[in-house]
C-alpha positions in Angstrom: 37.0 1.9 -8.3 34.2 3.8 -9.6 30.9 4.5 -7.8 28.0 6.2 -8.8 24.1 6.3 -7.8 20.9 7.5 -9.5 17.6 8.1 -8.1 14.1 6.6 -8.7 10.9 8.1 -9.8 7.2 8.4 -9.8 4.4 9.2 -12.5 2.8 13.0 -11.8 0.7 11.6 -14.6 0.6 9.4 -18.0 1.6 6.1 -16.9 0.1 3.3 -19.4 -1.2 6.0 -22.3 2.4 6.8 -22.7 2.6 3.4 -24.1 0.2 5.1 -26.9 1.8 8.4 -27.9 0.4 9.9 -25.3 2.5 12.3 -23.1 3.5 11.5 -19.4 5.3 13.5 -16.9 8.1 11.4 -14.5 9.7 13.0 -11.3 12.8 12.1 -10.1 12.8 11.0 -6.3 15.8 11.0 -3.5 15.8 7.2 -3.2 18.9 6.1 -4.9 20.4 2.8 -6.4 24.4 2.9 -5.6 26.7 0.7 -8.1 29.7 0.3 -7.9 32.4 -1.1 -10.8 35.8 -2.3 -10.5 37.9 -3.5 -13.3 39.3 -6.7 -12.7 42.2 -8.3 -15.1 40.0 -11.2 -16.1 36.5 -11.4 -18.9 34.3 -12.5 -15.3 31.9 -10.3 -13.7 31.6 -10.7 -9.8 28.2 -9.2 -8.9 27.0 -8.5 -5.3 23.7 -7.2 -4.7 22.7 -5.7 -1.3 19.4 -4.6 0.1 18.0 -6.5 -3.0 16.9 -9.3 -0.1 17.4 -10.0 3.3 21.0 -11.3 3.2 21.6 -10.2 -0.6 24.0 -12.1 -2.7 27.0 -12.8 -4.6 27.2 -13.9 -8.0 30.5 -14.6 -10.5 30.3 -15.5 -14.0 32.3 -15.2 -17.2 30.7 -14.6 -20.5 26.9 -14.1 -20.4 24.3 -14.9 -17.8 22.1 -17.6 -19.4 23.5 -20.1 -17.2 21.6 -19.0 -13.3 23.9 -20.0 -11.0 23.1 -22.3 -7.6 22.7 -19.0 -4.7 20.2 -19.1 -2.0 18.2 -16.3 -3.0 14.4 -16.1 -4.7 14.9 -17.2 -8.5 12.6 -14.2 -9.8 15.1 -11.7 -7.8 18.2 -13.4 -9.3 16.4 -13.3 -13.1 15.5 -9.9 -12.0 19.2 -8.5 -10.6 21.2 -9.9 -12.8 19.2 -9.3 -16.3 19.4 -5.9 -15.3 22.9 -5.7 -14.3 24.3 -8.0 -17.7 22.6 -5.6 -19.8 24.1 -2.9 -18.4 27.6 -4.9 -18.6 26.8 -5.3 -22.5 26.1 -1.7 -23.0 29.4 -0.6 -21.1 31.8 -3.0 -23.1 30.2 -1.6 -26.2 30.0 1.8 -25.4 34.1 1.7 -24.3 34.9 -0.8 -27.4 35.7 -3.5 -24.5 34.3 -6.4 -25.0 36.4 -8.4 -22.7 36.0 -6.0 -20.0 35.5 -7.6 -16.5 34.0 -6.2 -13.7 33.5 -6.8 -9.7 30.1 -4.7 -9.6 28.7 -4.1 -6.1 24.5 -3.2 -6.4 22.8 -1.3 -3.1 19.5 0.3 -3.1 17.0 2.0 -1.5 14.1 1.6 -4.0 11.9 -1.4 -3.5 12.2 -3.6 -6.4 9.4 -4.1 -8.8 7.4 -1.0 -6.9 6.5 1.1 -9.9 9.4 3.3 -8.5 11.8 2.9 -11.5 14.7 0.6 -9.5 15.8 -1.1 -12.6 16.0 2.3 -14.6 17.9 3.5 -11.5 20.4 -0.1 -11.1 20.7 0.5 -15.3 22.2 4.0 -15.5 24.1 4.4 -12.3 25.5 0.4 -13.6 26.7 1.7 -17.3 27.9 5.5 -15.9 30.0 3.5 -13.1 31.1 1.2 -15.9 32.1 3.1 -18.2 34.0 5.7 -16.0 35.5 2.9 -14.5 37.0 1.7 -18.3 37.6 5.6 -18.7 35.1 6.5 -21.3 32.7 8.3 -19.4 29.6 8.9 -21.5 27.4 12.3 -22.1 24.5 11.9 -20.3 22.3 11.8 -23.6 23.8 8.9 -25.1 23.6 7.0 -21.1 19.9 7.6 -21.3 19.9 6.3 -24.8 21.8 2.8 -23.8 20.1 2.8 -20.4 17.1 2.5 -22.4 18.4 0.0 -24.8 19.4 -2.1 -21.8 15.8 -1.9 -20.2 14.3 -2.4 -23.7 16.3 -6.0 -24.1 15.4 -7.0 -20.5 12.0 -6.2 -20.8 11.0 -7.7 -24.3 10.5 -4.7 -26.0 8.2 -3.0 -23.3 10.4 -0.5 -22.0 9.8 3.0 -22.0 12.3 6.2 -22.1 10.9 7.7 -19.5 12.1 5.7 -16.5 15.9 5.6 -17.9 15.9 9.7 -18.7 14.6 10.7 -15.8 16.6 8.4 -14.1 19.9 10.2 -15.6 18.4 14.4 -15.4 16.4 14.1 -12.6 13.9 16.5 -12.1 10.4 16.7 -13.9 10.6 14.9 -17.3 7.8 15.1 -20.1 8.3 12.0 -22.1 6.0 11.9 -25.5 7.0 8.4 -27.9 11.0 8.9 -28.3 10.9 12.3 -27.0 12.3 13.3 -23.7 12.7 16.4 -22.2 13.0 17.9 -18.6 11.3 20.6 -17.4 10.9 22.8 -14.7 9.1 21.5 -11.8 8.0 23.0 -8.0 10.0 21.0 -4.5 6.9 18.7 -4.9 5.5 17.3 -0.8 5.6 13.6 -2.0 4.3 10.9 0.2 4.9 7.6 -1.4 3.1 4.4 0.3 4.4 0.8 -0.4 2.1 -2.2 -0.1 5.2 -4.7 0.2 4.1 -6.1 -3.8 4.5 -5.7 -7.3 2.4 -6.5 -10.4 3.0 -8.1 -13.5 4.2 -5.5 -15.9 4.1 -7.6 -19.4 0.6 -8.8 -17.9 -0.7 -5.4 -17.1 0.4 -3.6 -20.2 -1.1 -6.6 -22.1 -4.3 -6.1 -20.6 -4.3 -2.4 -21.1 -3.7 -3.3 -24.9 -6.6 -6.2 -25.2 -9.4 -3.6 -23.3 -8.2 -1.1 -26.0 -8.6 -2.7 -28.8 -11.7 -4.8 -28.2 -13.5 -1.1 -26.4 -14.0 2.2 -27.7 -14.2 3.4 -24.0 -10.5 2.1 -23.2 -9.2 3.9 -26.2 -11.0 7.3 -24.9 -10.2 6.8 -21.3 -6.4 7.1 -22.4 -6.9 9.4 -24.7 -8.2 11.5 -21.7 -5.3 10.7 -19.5 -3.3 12.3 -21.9 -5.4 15.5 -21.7 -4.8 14.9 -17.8 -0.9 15.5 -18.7 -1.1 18.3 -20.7 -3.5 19.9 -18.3 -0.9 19.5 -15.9 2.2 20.6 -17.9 0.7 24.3 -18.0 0.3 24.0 -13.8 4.1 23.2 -13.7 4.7 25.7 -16.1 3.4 28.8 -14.5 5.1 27.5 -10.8 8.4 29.1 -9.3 11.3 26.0 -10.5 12.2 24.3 -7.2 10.4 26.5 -4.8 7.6 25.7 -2.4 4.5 25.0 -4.4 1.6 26.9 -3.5 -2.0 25.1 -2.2 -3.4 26.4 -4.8 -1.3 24.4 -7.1 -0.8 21.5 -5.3 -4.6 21.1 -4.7 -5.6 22.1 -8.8 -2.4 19.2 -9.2 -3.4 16.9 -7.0 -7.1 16.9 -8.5 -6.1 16.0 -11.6 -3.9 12.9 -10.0 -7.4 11.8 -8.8 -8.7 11.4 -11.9 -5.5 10.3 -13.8 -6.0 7.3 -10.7 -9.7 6.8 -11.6 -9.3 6.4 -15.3 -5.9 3.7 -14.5 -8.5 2.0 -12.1 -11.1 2.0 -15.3 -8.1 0.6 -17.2 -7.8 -2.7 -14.7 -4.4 -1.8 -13.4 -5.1 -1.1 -9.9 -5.2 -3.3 -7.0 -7.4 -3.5 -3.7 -4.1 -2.4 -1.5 -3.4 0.5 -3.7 -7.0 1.6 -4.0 -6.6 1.5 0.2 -3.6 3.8 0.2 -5.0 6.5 -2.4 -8.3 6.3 -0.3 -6.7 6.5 3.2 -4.2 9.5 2.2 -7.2 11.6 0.9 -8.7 11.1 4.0 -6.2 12.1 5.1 -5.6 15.4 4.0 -3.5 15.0 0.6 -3.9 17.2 -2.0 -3.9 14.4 -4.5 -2.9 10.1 -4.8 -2.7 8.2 -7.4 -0.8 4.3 -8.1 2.3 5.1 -9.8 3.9 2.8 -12.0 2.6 0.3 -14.2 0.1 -1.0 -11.3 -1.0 -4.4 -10.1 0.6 -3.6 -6.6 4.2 -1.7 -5.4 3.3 1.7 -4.4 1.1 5.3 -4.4 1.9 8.5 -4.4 0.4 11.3 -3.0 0.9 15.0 -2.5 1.1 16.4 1.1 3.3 19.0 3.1 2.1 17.7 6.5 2.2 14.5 8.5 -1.1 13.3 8.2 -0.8 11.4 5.2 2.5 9.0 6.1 0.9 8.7 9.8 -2.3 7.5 7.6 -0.2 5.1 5.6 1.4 3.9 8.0 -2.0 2.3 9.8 -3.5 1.4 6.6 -4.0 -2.3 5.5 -2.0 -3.8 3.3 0.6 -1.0 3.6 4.4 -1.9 4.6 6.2 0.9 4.2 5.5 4.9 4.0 7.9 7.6 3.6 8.4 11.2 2.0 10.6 11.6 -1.1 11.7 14.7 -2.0 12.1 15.6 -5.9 15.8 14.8 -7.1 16.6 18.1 -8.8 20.3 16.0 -9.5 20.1 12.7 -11.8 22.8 10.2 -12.0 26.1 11.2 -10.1 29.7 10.2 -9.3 30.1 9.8 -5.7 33.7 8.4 -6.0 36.0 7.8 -8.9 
């Protein structure tokens, strides 16, 4: 039995324009998705997902996935689950020449799903690492990225990104530009994330990104200029101390360019009344900065804050389920037992 966990992220800045060429920065967060992977003597694959509902599930199949078994559980959760965690399957068998590798696969995590929070990036890597280990052909953490990716890229139609997948496996800061990933050196970032309890359309949002773009000069500028927002705040992150304290200075000069980078995504269409509360109620609060993070629509915020004030905020906010302080995961994807 092989287990091994990877943590989630959120956008400092970029989200949508990275879907252009432009740059975006990722942070790795201490919520982690936990798989583990069992060989079993057979071609099946037993999957059981907790903390993915209210009573999670069990689900056992042999060959592919096309075929949705009976389960009492939400239909978009089982698509959801188990595209994610068949991929991964595929990119294991592969990667260890296996192609009649069976698995019992056990799925926990703490990331809400579909939050903008990168749980299917984390389910993806920690799922082929665990996998793979588990068929003893562990993988170098460049090529996991790279078939992390590939998995996310089949689930998701050709709409995934390397960001979520990379930074996902290195943790820390990443700076993600097209195909180009790399991680840099980022401050112990104060990060407040607030939940709303939803999650928006991705397909649907990036869609409508593409249609405002290409019908207005103004949408092409505005994320043009949220990649300006990005490299503005690559040099802040690069003059900071690597995993120290951040000073206010820098998180204030940070967190006004998350304000804007929030404005121009709001300009974009890809906010949503409940996140526009959250950003709104944690600046009253006090934080240095709060943005959506993710592909929008609903799922969560993120703001920078040392203090209280801003979770206690959340926490009375309309339309807010769930806030809670992340701290930046310095350690990507990990074997907790093997």
């Amino acid at each position: 039995m092989t287990v091994c966990e990877a943590p989630g992220k959120v956008y400092l800045f970029g989200e949508h324009a990275v879907v252009y060429g432009e740059p975006a920065v990722p942070a790795a967060i201490e919520r982690r998705a936990r798989v583990t992977a069992e060989p079993r003597e057979d071609d099946h694959v037993r999957v059981t997902a907790e903390d993915l509902s209210l009573d999670g599930f069990t689900v056992e199949y042999t060959g592919g996935t096309g075929d949705r078994p009976d389960i009492d559980a939400p239909a978009p959760l089982v698509e959801a689950a188990m595209g994610y965690v068949d991929a991964a399957v595929r990119q294991a068998r592969s990667a260890a020449d296996a192609p009649d590798a069976g698995f019992d696969i056990t799925v926990e995590s703490e990331i809400p799903l579909g939050a903008g929070l990168g749980s299917s990036a984390a389910v993806v890597v920690a799922g082929i690492d665990a996998a793979t280990r588990a068929l003893g052909e562990p993988l170098d953490r460049e090529e996991l990225a790279d078939r992390a990716y590939r998995a996310e890229f089949e689930v998701q139609e050709g709409q995934a990104s390397r960001a979520d997948t990379f930074c996902s496996t290195m943790g820390g800061a990443v700076r993600v530009e097209g195909d180009d990933c790399e991680a840099i050196d980022a401050p112990n970032l104060p990060f407040v994330i607030g939940f709303d309890g939803g999650a928006g359309d991705t397909g649907e949002l990036v869609a409508g990104v593409r249609e405002l773009r290409e019908e207005y000069r103004f949408a092409a500028d505005t994320v043009h200029a949220i990649g300006d927002i990005v490299r503005d705040g690559e040099e802040l992150l690069a003059e900071a101390v690597p995993e120290a304290d951040p000073s206010r200075e820098l998180l204030e000069e940070l967190g006004d360019l998350m304000d804007f980078n929030h404005g121009l995504l709001a300009a974009l269409g890809v906010s949503a009344r409940s996140l526009d509360a959250m950003v709104w109620a944690a600046r009253d609060a006090g934080a240095h900065g709060a943005k959506l993070t993710g592909a929008g629509g609903g799922g969560c915020i993120v703001a920078l804050d040392p203090g209280a004030e801003t979770p206690t905020a959340l926490s009375f906010t309309q339309g807010c389920e769930e806030a809670f302080r992340a701290e930046l995961a310095t350690e990507g994807v990990r074997v907790v037992e093997s």
